[in-house]
C-alpha positions in Angstrom: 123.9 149.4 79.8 126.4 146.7 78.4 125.9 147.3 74.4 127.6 150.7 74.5 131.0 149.3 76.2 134.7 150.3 75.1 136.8 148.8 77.4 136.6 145.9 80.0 138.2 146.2 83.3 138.8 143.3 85.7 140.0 142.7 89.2 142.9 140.3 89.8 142.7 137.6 92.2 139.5 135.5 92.3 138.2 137.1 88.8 141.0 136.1 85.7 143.4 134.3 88.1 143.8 131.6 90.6 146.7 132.3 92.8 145.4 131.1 95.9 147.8 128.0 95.6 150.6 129.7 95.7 149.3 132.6 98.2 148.7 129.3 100.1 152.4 127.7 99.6 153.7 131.2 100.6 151.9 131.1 104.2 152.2 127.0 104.7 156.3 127.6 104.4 155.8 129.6 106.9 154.5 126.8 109.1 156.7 124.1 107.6 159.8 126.5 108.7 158.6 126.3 112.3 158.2 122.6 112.6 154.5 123.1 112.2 152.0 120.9 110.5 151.1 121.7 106.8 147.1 123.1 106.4 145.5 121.9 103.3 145.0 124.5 100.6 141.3 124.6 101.4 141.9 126.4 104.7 143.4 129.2 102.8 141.4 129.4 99.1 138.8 130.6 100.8 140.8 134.0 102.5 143.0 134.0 99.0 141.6 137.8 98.6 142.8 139.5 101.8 146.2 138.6 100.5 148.8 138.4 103.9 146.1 139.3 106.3 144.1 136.2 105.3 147.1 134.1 104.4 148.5 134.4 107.9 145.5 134.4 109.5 144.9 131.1 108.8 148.4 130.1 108.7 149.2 131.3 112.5 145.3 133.0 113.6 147.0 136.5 113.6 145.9 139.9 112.7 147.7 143.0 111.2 147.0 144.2 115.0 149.4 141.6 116.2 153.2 142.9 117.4 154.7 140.2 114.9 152.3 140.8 112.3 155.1 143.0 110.2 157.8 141.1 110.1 155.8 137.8 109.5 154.1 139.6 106.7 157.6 140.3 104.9 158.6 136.7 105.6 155.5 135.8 103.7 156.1 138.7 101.0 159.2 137.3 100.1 157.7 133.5 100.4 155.3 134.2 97.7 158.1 136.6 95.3 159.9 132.9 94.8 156.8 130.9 94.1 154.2 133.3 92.4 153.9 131.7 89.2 154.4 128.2 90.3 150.9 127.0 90.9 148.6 130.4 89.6 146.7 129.6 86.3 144.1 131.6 84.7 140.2 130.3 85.8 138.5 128.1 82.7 137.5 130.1 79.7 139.0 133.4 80.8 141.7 132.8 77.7 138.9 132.7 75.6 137.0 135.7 77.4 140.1 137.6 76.6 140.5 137.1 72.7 137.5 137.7 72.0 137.2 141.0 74.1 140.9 141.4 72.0 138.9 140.4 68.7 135.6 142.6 69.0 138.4 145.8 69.1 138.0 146.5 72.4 140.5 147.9 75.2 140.9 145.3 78.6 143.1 146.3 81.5 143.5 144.8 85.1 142.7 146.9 88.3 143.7 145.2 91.4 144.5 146.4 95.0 147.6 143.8 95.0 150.7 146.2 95.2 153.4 146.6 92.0 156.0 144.5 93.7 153.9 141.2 93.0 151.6 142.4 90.1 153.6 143.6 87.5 156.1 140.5 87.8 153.1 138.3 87.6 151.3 139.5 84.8 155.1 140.1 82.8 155.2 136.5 83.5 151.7 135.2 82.4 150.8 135.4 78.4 147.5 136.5 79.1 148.2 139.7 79.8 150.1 140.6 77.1 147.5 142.3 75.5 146.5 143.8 78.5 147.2 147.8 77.5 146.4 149.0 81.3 147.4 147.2 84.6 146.8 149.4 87.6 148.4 147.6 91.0 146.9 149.2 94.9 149.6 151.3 95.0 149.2 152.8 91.2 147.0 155.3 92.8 146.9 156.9 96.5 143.9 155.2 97.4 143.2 151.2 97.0 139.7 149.9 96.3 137.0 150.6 97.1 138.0 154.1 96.4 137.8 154.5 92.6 141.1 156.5 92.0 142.4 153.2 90.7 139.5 152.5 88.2 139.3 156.5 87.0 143.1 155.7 86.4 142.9 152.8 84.4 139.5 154.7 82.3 142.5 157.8 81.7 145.4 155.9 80.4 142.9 154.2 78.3 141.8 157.4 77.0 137.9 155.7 77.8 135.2 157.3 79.3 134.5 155.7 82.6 130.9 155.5 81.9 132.0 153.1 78.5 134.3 150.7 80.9 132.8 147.6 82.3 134.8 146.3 85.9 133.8 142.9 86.6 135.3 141.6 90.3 134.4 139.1 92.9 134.6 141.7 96.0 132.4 143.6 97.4 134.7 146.3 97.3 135.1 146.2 93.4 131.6 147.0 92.9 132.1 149.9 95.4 134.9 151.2 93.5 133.4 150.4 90.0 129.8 152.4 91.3 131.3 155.4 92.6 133.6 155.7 89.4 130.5 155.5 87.2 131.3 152.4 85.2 128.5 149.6 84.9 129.7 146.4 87.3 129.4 143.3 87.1 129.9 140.6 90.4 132.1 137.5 89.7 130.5 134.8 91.3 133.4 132.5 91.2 137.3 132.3 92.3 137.2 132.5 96.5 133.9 133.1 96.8 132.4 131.4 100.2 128.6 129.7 99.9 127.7 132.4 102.1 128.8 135.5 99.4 125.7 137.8 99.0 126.6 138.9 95.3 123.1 140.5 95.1 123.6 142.6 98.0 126.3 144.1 96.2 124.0 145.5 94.1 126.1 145.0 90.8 124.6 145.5 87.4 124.7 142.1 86.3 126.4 138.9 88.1 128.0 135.9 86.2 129.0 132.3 87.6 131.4 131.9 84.8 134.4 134.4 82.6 132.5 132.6 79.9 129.2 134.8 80.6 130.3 138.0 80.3 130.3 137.7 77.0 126.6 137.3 76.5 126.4 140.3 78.8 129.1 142.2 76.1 127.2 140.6 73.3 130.3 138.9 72.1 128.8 135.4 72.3 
């Protein structure tokens, strides 16, 4: 399944990065503004993937359903525009994931639902993506994960079969939108996952607890 593989796709947040610091800084401001006490960033790693619905959630135990929930969100939005960079890193051994996916010759792109207006600043940013040759934001597409638009888009522009892309990602949703694209999926069981994650109910092609093991799965190793 994995030894015929041209290009490697990967979600975002949770998979190659760690921004939950600074998704964190963006929401505790918030707080901090208001005279509120500050949350420790292990209230909010764990909801780091539902971007401002999680992030405020925690922070002030609203939903989008909320009458404030707008103009709080664009408070946070522009929060997290000024510190994006500040505290995000890459997880341990996805540099080296990446040059040797960039040294076996093969194509690697990013496919994330996090919109334009925060993804293509932060990966212009971020040396690890320079050698990124597709980088497909939620709003690339009209639909967002778990629709596969987004990962049929990323398979197009690099002129790659879907069926000969990998997407690895540590949501559900990614293995949705990887399955019903026709690419082979693999579960990252790292980055925000909770104790409580059921990777294997995602029924992915293969799961790895590392960016180190995909490379046995590739064959690079």
């Amino acid at each position: 399944m994995f030894h015929q593989i041209e290009a490697v796709l990967f979600d975002l947040d949770g998979t190659l990065i760690d921004s939950a610091p600074d998704l964190g800084a963006a929401a505790d401001k918030m707080r901090t503004d208001r005279g509120m006490s500050s949350l420790p960033l292990s209230d909010y790693r764990h909801m780091a993937g539902a971007g401002a619905r999680g992030m405020l959630g925690v922070a002030f135990g609203l939903s989008p359903e909320h009458a404030d929930f707008g103009v709080l969100k664009e408070e946070f939005f522009l929060n997290y525009e000024a510190c994006m960079t500040e505290r995000t890193y890459a997880f341990d051994g996805v540099a080296e994931l990446i040059a040797q996916i960039n040294g076996a010759g093969l194509k690697w792109g990013v496919v994330t639902n996090k919109s334009a207006r925060f993804t293509l600043p932060l990966t212009r940013q971020m040396p690890l993506f320079s050698s990124a040759q597709t980088i497909i934001s939620g709003d690339t597409t009209p639909h967002a994960k778990p629709h596969p638009a987004p990962l049929l888009e990323a398979a197009r522009q690099l002129h790659v079969e879907p069926g000969r892309c990998v997407y690895v990602g540590d949501d559900e949703r990614d293995i949705v939108a990887g399955r019903a694209a026709g690419m082979p999926t693999v579960a990252a069981a790292y980055g925000y996952l909770g104790a409580t994650a059921d990777t294997l109910g995602w029924k992915a092609d293969a799961t790895i607890v590392s960016p180190a093991a995909l490379l046995n799965l590739l064959r690079l190793a």
